[in-house]
VMD Tcl script that draws the C-alpha trace (Angstrom):
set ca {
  {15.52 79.74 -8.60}
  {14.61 81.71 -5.75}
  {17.51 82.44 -3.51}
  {16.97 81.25 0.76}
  {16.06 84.61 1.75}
  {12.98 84.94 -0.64}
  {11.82 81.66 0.41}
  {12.09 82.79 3.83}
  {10.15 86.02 2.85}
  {7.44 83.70 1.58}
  {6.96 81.37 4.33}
  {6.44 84.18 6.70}
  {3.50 86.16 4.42}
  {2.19 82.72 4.46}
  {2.11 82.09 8.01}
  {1.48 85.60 8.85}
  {-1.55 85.10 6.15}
  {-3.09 81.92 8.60}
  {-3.06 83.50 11.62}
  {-5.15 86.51 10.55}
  {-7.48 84.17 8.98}
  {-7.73 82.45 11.90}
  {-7.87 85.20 14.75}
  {-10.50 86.73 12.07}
  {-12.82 83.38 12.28}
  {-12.48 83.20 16.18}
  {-13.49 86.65 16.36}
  {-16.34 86.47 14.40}
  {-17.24 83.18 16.13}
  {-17.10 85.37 19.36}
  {-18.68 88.20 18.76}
  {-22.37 87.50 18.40}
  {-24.46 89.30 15.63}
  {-26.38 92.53 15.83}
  {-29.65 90.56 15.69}
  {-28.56 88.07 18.64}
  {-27.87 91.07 20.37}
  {-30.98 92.84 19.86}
  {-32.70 89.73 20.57}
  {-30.92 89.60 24.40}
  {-31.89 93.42 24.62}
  {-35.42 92.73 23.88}
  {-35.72 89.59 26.57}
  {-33.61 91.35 29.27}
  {-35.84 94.63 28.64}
  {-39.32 92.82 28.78}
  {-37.64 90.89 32.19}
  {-36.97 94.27 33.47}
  {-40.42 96.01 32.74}
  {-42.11 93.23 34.49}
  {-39.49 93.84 37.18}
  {-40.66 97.73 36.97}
  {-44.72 96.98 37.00}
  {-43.78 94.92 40.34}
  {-41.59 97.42 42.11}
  {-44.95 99.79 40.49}
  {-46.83 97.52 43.10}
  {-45.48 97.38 45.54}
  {-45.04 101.09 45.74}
  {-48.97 101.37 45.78}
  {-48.76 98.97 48.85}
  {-46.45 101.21 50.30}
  {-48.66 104.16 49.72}
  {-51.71 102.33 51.42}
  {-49.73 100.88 54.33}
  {-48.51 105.12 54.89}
  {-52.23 105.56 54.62}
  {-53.50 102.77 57.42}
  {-50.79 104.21 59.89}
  {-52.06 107.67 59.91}
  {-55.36 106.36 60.17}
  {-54.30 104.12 63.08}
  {-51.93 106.99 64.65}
  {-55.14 109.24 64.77}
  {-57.42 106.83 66.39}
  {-54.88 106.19 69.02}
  {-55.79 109.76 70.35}
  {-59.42 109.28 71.36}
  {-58.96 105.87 72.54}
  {-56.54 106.82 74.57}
  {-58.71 109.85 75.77}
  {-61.65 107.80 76.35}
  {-59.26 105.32 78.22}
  {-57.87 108.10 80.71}
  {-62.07 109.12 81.41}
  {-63.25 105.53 82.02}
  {-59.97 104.95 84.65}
  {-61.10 108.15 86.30}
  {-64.63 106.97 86.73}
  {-63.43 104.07 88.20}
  {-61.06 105.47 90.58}
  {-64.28 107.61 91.39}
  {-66.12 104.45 91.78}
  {-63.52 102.57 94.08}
  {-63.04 105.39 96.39}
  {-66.77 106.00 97.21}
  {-66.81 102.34 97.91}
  {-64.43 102.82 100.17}
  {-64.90 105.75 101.93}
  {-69.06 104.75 102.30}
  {-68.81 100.67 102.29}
  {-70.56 98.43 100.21}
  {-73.49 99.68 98.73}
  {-75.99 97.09 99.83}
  {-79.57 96.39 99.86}
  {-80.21 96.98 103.94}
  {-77.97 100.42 103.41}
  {-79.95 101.85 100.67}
  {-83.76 101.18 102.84}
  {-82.59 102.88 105.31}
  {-80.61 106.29 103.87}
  {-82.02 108.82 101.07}
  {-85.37 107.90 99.85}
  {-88.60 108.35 101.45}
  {-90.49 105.14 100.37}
  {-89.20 101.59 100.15}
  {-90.05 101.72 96.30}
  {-87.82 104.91 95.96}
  {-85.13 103.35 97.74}
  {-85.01 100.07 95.30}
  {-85.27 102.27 92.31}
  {-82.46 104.02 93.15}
  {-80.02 100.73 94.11}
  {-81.26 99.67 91.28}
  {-79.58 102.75 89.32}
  {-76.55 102.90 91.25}
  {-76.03 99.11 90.16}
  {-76.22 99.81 86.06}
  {-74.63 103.06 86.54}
  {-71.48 100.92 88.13}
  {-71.74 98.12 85.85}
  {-72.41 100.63 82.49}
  {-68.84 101.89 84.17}
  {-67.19 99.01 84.73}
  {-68.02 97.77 81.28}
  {-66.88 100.72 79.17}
  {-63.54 100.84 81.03}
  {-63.35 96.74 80.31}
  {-64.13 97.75 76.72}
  {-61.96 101.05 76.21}
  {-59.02 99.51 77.23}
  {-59.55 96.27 75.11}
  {-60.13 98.55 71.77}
  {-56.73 100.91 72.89}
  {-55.03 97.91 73.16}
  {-55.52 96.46 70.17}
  {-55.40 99.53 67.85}
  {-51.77 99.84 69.93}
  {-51.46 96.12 68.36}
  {-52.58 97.20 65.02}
  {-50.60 99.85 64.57}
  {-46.75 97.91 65.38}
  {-48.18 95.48 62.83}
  {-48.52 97.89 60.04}
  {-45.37 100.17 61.24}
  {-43.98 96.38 60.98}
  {-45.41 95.70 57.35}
  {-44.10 99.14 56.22}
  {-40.71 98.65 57.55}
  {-40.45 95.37 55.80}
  {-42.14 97.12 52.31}
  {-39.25 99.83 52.41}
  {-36.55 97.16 52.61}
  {-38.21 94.94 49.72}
  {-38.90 98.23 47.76}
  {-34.83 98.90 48.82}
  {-33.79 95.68 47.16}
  {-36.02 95.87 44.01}
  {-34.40 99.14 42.74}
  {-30.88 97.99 43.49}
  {-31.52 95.07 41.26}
  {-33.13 97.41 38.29}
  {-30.39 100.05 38.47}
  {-27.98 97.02 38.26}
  {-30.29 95.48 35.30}
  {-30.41 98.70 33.68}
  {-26.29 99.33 33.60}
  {-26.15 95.95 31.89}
  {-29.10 96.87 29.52}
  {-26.99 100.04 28.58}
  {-23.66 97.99 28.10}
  {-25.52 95.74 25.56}
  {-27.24 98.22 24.09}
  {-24.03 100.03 23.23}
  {-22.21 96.89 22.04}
  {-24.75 96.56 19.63}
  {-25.80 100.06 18.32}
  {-22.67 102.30 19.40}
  {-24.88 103.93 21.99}
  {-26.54 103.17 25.45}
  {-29.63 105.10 24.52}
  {-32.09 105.85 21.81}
  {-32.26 109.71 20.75}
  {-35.85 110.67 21.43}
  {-37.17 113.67 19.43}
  {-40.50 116.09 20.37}
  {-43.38 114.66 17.59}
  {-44.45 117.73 15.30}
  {-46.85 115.76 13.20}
  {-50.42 116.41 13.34}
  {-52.53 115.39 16.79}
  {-56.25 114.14 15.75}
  {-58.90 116.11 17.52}
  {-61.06 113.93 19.59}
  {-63.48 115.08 22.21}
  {-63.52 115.20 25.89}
  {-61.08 113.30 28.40}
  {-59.80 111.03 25.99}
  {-58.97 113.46 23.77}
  {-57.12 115.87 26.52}
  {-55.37 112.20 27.55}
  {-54.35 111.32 23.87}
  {-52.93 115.39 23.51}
  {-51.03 114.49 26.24}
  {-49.37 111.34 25.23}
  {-48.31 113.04 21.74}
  {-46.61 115.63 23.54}
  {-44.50 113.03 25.66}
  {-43.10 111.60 22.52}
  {-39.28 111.92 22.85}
  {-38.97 111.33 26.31}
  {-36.82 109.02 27.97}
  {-37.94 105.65 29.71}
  {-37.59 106.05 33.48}
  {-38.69 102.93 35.92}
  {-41.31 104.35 38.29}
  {-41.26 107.73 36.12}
  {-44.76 109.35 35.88}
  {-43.51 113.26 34.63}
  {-41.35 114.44 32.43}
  {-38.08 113.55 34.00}
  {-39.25 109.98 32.36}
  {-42.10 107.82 32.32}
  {-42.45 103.98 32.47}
  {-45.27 102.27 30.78}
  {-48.09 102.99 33.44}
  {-46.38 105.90 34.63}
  {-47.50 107.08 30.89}
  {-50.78 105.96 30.94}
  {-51.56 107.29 34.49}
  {-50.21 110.76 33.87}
  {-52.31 110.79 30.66}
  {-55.51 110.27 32.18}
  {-54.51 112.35 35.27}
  {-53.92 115.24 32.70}
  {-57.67 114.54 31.56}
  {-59.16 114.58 35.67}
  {-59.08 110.50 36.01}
  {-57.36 108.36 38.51}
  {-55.30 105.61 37.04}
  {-53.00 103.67 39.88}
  {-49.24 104.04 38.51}
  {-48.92 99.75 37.91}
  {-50.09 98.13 34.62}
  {-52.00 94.60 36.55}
  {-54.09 97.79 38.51}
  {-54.70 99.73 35.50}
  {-56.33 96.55 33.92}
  {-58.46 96.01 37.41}
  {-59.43 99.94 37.84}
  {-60.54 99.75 33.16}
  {-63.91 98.27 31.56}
  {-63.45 94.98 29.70}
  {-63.49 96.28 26.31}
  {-62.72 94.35 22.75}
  {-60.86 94.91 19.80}
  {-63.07 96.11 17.87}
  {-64.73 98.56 20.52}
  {-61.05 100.31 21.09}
  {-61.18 104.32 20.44}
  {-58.42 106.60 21.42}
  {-57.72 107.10 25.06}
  {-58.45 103.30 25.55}
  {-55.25 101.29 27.23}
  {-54.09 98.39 25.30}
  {-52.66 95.60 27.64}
  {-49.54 93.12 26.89}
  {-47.42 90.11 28.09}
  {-49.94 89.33 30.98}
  {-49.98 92.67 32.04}
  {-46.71 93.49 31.97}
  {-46.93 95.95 29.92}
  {-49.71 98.93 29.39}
  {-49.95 101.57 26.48}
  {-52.09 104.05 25.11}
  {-54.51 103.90 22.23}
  {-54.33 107.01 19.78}
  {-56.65 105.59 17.17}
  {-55.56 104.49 13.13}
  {-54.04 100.51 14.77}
  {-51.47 102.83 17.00}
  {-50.03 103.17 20.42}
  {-48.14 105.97 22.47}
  {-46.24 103.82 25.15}
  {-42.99 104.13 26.92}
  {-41.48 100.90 26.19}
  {-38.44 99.88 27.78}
  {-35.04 101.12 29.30}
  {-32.68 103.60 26.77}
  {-35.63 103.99 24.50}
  {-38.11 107.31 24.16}
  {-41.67 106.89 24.21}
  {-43.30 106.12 21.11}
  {-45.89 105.71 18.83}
  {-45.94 102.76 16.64}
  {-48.67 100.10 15.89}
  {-50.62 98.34 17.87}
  {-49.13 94.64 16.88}
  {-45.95 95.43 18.96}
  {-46.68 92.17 20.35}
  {-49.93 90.20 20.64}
  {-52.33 91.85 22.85}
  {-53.14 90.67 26.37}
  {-56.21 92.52 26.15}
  {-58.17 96.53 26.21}
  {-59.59 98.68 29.17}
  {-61.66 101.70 28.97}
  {-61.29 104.65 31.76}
  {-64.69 105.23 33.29}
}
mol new
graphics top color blue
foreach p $ca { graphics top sphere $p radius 0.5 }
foreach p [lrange $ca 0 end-1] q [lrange $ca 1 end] { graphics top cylinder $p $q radius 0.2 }
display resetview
């Protein structure tokens, strides 16, 4: 017979024995799988790249809106100029008129000209010289006043740009820290390790080839939002600095990229072609053999993998 204390001993292993079992259920009921978690990375990071291509956009605004101020600021001069030389006239204008009279019909028979004929033609002149005056002062001052108007509008649209532009990054860098935190719950790490390729790069002929060189050689290299170097690239930020290695001018946003390409289809894609994705969303590079260079998505290196990441929104060729 087993004496109180044993029994004692017993009943605690057994209960001791439950509660692991249970903490060890709850936990695992908690903690979602590796797979759920990769599945939340992949949705947040596609969210966050569309996220990217838009602050991409809107950074191309900005650039234009820069663009139309200067070009407003610098008009400004001569119209202002041309403003200053019409007043002028007219003061010119106002203080003959003063100083002589009226310029009238009976003053102009009977001072200057010889003949009654000369003396017409020349009221005559005086009249559209005044009028050609009036009228270009009337005008100047309309046009300085509204390139004056023009120009607080887009200083106004800028201003408003820079805040939106403001906002958007705050909201990736804070999409991005929670991107890393689930990353490293489910890998151990907040980032891929990116290594330089040192395989073989096909040899293909003119710009596309120099753009397709290019991409190789940016294998390894961290994702950036609204990277376009080698600090870190984003998808278009890829793709642009490919093509700008190779002489052409690619806008640094994925929906532009698709606007500045030729329509192209499947079965016409050679290398240097982009390949376009999740209603242009996302933009990569096409390196021949059914693969892609692109940079994908936050903590990951740029890649090349196979064309079928996803299905296809559809192909542009650089002109």
């Amino acid at each position: 017979m087993l004496s109180a204390r044993t029994r004692l001993r017993a009943l605690v292993v057994a209960a001791l024995a439950i509660a692991i079992a249970g903490t060890t259920a709850t936990a695992a009921h908690a903690e979602p799988s590796t797979t759920e978690l990769t599945k939340k990375i992949d949705k947040a990071s596609d969210q966050l790249e569309d996220v990217v291509e838009a602050y991409n956009k809107m950074e191309l605004s900005l650039k234009k809106t820069k663009a139309d101020e200067k070009t407003l600021a610098e008009s400004i001069g001569p119209a202002k100029a041309a403003l200053e030389a019409a007043g002028t006239q007219l003061d010119t204008i106002a203080a003959s008129a003063y100083m002589t009279g009226h310029v009238g019909t009976m003053n102009v028979v009977f001072e200057g000209a010889d003949n009654l004929m000369d003396r017409m033609s020349i009221l005559e002149q005086i009249s559209r010289s005044r009028s050609r005056d009036i009228a270009e002062y009337t005008a100047t001052t309309e046009n300085y006043t509204e390139r004056q108007t023009a120009l607080k509008a887009t200083q106004d649209k800028q201003a408003a740009e820079v805040k939106e532009l403001a906002a958007r990054k705050k909201k990736i860098e804070g999409d991005l820290k929670d991107l890393y935190a689930m990353r490293k719950a489910a890998y151990g790490s907040a980032t891929e390790s990116g290594s330089k390729y040192t395989g073989s790069i096909p040899d293909i002929a003119g710009s596309a080839g120099v753009a397709v060189t290019f991409a190789y050689n940016k294998i390894g290299i961290m994702y950036k939002y609204g990277g376009d170097d080698d600090g870190g690239y984003d998808c278009s930020g890829l793709t642009s600095a490919a093509w700008r290695a190779a002489g052409k001018s690619l806008p640094h946003n994925a929906a532009a990229q698709y606007s500045a390409t030729s329509r192209i289809s499947r079965s016409q894609l050679k290398p240097g072609d982009l390949v376009f994705y999740r209603s242009l969303g996302h933009v990569a590079l096409y390196v021949g053999g059914g693969q892609i260079i692109d940079a994908s998505r936050a903590g990951q290196p740029v890649k090349k993998r196979t064309i079928d990441i996803m299905t296809p929104y559809g192909y542009g060729r650089v002109g």
